[in-house]
N, C-alpha and C positions, 0 to 999 in steps of 0.2 A: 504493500500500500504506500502509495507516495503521495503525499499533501501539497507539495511546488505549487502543480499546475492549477489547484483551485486556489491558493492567496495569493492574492495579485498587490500593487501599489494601491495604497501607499505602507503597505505596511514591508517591505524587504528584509529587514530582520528578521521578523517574527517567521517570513517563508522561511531561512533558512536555518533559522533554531529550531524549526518543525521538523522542516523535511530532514537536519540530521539526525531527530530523536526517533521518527514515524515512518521513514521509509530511506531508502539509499535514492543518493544523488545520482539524476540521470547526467551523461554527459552529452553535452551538446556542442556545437560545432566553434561556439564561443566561449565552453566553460571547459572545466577540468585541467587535470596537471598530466605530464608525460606519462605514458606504462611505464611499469618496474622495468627497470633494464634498460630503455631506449635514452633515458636520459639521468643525470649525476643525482643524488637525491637533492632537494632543496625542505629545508623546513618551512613546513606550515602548521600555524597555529591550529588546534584543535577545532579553535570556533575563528572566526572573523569576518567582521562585517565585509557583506559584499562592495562596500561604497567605503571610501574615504571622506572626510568631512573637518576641512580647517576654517576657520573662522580669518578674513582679513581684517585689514587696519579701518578699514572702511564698515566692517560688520560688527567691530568692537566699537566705534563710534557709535552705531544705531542700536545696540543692545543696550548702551547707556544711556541713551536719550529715553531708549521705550520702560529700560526701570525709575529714570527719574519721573517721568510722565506717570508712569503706572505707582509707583508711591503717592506723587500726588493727587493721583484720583481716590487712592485706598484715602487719603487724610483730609482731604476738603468735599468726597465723596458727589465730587462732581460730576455728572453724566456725560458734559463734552469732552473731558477726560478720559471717562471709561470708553469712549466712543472713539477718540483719537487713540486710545492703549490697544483696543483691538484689533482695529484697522493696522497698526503697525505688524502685529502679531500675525495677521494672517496677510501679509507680503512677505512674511518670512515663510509661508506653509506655500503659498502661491510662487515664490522661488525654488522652492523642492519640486514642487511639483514641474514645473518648466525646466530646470536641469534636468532633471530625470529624464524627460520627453529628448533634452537637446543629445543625451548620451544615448540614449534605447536604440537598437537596430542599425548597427553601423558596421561595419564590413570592411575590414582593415587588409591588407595586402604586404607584405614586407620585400621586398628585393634587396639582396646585397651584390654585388659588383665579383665577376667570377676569382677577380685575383684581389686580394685585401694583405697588405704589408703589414709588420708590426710598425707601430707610431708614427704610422704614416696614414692621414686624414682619409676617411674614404666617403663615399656618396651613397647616402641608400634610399630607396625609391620607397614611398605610402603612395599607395592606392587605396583611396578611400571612398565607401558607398554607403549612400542611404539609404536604405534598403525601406522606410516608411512609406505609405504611399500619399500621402495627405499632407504632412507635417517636416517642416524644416527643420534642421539644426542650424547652432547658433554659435558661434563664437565659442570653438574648441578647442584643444591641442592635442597633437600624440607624443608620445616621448617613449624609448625604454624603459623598461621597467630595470631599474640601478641593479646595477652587476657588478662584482670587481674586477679591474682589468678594463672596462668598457665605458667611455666618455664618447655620451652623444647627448646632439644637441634636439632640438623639440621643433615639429610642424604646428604651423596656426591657420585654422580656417576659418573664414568669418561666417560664411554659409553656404550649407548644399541644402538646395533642392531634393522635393521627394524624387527617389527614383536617379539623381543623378551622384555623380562620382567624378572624383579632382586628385591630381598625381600632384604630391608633394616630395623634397627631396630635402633631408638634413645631413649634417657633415657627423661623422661615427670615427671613431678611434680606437682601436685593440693595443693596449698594453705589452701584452704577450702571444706569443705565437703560439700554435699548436689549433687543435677544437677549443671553439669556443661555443658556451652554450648562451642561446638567447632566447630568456624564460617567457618575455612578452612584452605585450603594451600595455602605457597606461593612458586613459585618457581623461582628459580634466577641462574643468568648464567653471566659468565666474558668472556665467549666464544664467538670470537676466539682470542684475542688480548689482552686480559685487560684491556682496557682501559672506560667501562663503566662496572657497575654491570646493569644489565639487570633482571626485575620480572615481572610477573604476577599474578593473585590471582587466585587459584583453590577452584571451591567450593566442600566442600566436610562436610558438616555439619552433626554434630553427637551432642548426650548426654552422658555423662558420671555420672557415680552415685558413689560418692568419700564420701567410709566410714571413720568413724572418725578414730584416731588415734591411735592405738595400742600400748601397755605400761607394765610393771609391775604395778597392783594395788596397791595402797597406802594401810600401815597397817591397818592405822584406819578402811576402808571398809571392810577389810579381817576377820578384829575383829570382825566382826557385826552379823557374821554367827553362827547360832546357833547349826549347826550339825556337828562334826568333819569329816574332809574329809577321816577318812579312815574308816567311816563307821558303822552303828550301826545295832542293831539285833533288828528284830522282830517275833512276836509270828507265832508258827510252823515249821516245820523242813525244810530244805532247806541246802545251804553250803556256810553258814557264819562262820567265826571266834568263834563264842563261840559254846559250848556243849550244846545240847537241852537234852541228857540224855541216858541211856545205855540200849541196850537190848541183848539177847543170838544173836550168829551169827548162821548165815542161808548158805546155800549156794552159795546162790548167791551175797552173800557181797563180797566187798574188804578187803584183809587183809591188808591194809595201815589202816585201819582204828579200827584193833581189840586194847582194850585197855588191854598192856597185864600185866599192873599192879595188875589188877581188876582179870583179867583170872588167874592170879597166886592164888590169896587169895581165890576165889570160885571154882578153878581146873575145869573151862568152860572157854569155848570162850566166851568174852563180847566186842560188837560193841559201837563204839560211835557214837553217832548221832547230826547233827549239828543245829542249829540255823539257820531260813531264813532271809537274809541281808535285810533288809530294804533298798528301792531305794534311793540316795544320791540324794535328790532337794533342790533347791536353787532360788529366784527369785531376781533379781537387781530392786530396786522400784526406780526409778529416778523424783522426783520431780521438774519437769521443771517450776518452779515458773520462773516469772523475774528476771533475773540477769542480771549485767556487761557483752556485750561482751564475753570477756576473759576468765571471771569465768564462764560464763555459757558453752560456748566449753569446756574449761578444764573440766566442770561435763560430759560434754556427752562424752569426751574420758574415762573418769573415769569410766562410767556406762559399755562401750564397752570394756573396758580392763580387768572388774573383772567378766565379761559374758564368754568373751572368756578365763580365765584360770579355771574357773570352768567347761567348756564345755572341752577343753584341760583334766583337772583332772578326766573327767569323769561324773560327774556330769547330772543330767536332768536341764538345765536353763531355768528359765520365764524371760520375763517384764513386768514389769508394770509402767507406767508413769499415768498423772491425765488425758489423754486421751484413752489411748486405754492397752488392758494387752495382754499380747501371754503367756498360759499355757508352764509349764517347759516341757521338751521334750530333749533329749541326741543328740550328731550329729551334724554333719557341717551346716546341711540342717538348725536346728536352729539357731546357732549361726546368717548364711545368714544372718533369717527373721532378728533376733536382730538387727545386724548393718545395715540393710535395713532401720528401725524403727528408728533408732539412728542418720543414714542418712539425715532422711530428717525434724525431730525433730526441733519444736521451740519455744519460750517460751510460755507459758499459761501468759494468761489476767490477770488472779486471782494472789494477793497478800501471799507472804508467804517466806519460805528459800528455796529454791532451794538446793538438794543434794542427795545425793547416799547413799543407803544402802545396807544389803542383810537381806533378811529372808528365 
């Protein structure tokens, strides 16, 4: 037996002190918390109001007008006092009820951006619906719901229409790299009066996978490479930089390429032929021994910042750390695996120095 669906507003407490004592909470598409397993536990209180409710500067002013008022009516027992004390009183019941209205039936969207750095600002997209078919909302905001690790900032809409929906974008920040869990929205309204902040929680749980930090490499790792980056020759012909050696020209050569140094001294055409460039690979060996906190993020931004300027350069990048290696390979698509890899990276058990190199 469940009680919810017959207590309706205004009384929303009293539904859900029923419906926990009277019957199990249904979950609906806007309520409830992760399944066991899919996500980290988070505490929640036993009971808690579904609504938050703070009072402004602006509702501490009018709660003191309506008790000075309302004393003086209890003590000169005056009727246009009791008359002016009530009407106060029920603009405060008449503000519940219109916040209420302006938060009911909204339909939140979350997008984050496929690749998110640590502390490096990112964009994330609300799509927001009002799902009412009658009734507007009014001057509201979204924001996350506070996490640590997670600084973001809040969407403000002034109104949607019944039936309609408006893309907002605020600027988000991840602390730390690896999963990140984001438990939900909350959204909040001063509407219509200001004198209470009015919220609710919206659930809207995702994962976030927040690569390390991106940087100029430090010299000393840049030193460590043993191939110059612009390239070396190997055996067979191809169109590298240096001369593999000279033959008579044919017809079907380019003359960009007759040598006509050589063609003057031997009164022929003589072609140059070139050297095959050897492919420019590089692998980042990241030795995730134990380390400090600190020093160990700072190696794993280290290992991902001299991945991605070699990859940048052109380069074929590997990794390899004391768990797993990903062959060198050119392309965003590696880079990805890398800082995927880098991601979600942690120290090894085994004793030793922790650090970056290239070979």
């Amino acid at each position: 037996m469940n009680l919810r669906p017959f207590i309706t507003v205004p009384l929303p407490w009293l539904t859900t002190f029923t419906g926990r004592f009277f019957g199990e909470k249904k979950a609906s598409s806007q309520g409830g918390y992760p399944p066991v397993g899919g996500y980290p536990p988070r505490k929640r209180p036993f009971f808690k109001f579904p609504r938050s409710l703070s009072i402004t500067r602006e509702g501490w002013w009018y709660i003191a007008i309506l008790l000075l008022i309302g004393i003086a009516a209890i003590n000169t027992a005056n009727n246009l006092l009791y008359l002016v004390s009530s009407s106060l009183l029920a603009l405060i019941i008449v503000s519940g009820v219109i916040s209420e209205h302006t938060m009911r039936r909204l339909k939140i969207e979350r997008t984050l951006p496929a690749r998110i750095f640590k502390g490096v600002p990112t964009v994330a997209r609300f799509k927001i619906k009002n799902e009412k078919k009658f009734f507007s909302s009014f001057s509201f905001s979204v924001s996350e719901i506070p996490s640590p690790g997670i600084t973001s900032g809040h969407v403000y809409v002034l109104k949607l229409k019944p039936s309609e929906d408006t893309v907002k974008t605020a600027a988000c920040t991840f602390a730390k790299r690896g999963v990140v869990k984001l438990y939900g929205l909350k959204i909040s309204t001063r509407f219509p009066f200001g004198l209470f902040l009015k919220g609710r929680e919206y659930a809207a749980f995702a994962e976030a996978l927040v690569y390390p930090s991106i940087r100029h490499p430090k010299v000393k790792t840049l030193a460590s490479v043993r191939t110059a980056e612009s390239g070396l020759s190997a055996a067979g012909k191809g169109w590298g930089p240096q001369i593999y050696g000279l033959r008579d020209h044919i017809a079907a050569d380019d003359s960009r390429f007759i040598y006509w140094k050589a063609a003057a001294r031997s009164s022929r055409l003589i072609i140059k032929e070139f050297e095959k460039e050897r492919e420019q690979k590089v692998t980042v060996v990241f030795d995730n021994f134990n380390a400090p906190p600190a020093v160990f993020e700072d190696l794993v931004d280290e290992a991902a910042s001299a991945a991605n300027h070699f990859i940048e350069a052109g380069f074929s990048v590997g990794l390899k750390t004391l768990e797993r290696e990903l062959s060198p390979a050119p392309g965003q698509n590696q880079i990805a695996r890398i800082l995927h890899a880098l991601a979600l990276i942690t120290p090894a058990k085994d004793a030793g120095a922790a650090k970056v190199r290239i070979i």
